[in-house]
N, C-alpha and C positions, 0 to 999 in steps of 0.2 A: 540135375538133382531136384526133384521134387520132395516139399513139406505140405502140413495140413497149417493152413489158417485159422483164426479163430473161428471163423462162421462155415467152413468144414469143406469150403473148395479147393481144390489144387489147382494151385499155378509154379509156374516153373519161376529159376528165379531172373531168368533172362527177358521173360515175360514183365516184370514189375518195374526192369530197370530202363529208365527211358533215356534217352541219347542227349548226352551232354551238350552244351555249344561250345564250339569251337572256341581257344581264348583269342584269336585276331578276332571272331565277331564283337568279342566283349570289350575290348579296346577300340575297335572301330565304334562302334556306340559312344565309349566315353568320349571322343575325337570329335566327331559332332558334336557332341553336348557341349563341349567346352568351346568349339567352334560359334557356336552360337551366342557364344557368354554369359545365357542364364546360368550355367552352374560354374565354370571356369575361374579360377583365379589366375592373374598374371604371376610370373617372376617374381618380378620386384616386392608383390606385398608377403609372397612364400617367402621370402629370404626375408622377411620382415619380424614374421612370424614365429621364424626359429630363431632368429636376436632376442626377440621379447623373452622367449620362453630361457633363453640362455642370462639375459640380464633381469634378473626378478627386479628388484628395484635399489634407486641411489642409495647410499648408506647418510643419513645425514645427522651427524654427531659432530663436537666441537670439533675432535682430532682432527677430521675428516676436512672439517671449513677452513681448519689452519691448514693442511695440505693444499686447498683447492689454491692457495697462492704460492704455492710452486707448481703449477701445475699439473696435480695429481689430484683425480675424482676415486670416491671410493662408491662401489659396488656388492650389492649380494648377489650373488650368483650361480648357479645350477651346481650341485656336487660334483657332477661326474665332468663338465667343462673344463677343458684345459688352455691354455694362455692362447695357441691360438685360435681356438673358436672364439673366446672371451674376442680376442682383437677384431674377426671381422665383425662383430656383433656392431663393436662401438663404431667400428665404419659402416657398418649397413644403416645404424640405426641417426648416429648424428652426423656422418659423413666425414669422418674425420678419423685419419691413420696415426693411433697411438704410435707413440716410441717406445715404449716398455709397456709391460705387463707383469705384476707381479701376484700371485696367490697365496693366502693365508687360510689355512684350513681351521674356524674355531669350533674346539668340541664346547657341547652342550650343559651349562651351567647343572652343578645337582641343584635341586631346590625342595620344600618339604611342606607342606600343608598342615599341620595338626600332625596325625598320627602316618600319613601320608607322606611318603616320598618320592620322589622321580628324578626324572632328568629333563632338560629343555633337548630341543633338535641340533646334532651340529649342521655348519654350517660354513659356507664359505664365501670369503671377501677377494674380492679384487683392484688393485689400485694401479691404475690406471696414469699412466704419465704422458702427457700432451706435447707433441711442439711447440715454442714459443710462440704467441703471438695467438695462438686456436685455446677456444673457452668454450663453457658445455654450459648451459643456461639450466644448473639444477637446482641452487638453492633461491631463485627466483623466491620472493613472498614466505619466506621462513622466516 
């Protein structure tokens, strides 16, 4: 099938289209590369990566400090996480296999400005219950 182009030659459209690479050449490239370890990441800091992004940060409130002595840490934590990704998170991240896992879904405060209303973000907690004897060094310096 031939068209006119804007500047008024014809080319066919077999003619324009140039020959893909192959997707093993484009893996084989990334495989080097990482091979090399300028661009590569290991393992270990990948699975690191996706705990952070799953445990946003400690929750640190009174409630929370009077828990930490029963051995339960409270967490904010990704909406869509469920108990067990929550769990390997806190083992990948502080090396230590919770016993429980429990989630608290909080929706989002109304609040009002002036003439102005909205909503805060929900959001979700996790509390976290340890074996005896294992502690998480979070309220450190508060």
């Amino acid at each position: 099938m031939k068209y006119m182009s804007l500047f008024g030659d014809k080319k066919t459209k077999t003619e324009e289209k140039k020959p893909a690479a192959a997707m093993k050449d484009l893996y084989d490239n990334a495989d080097s590369s990482a091979k090399s370890g300028s661009a590569g990441k290991s393992k270990k800091t990948a699975k690191n990566d996706i705990a952070s992004r799953l445990l946003i940060k400690p929750l640190v409130t009174e409630k929370a400090t009077q828990l930490a002595s029963d051995n339960k840490y409270v967490f904010v934590v990704d909406n869509e996480a469920n108990k067990i990704e929550v769990a390997k998170a806190v083992q990948a991240i502080y090396g230590i296999k919770p016993l429980k896992v429990n989630l608290v879904n909080v929706s989002g405060k109304r609040v009002s400005r002036g003439r102005i209303s909205g909503q805060r973000k929900d959001w979700r907690k996790a509390i976290i219950t340890l074996p005896k004897g294992e502690t998480i060094k979070i309220y450190e310096g508060v």
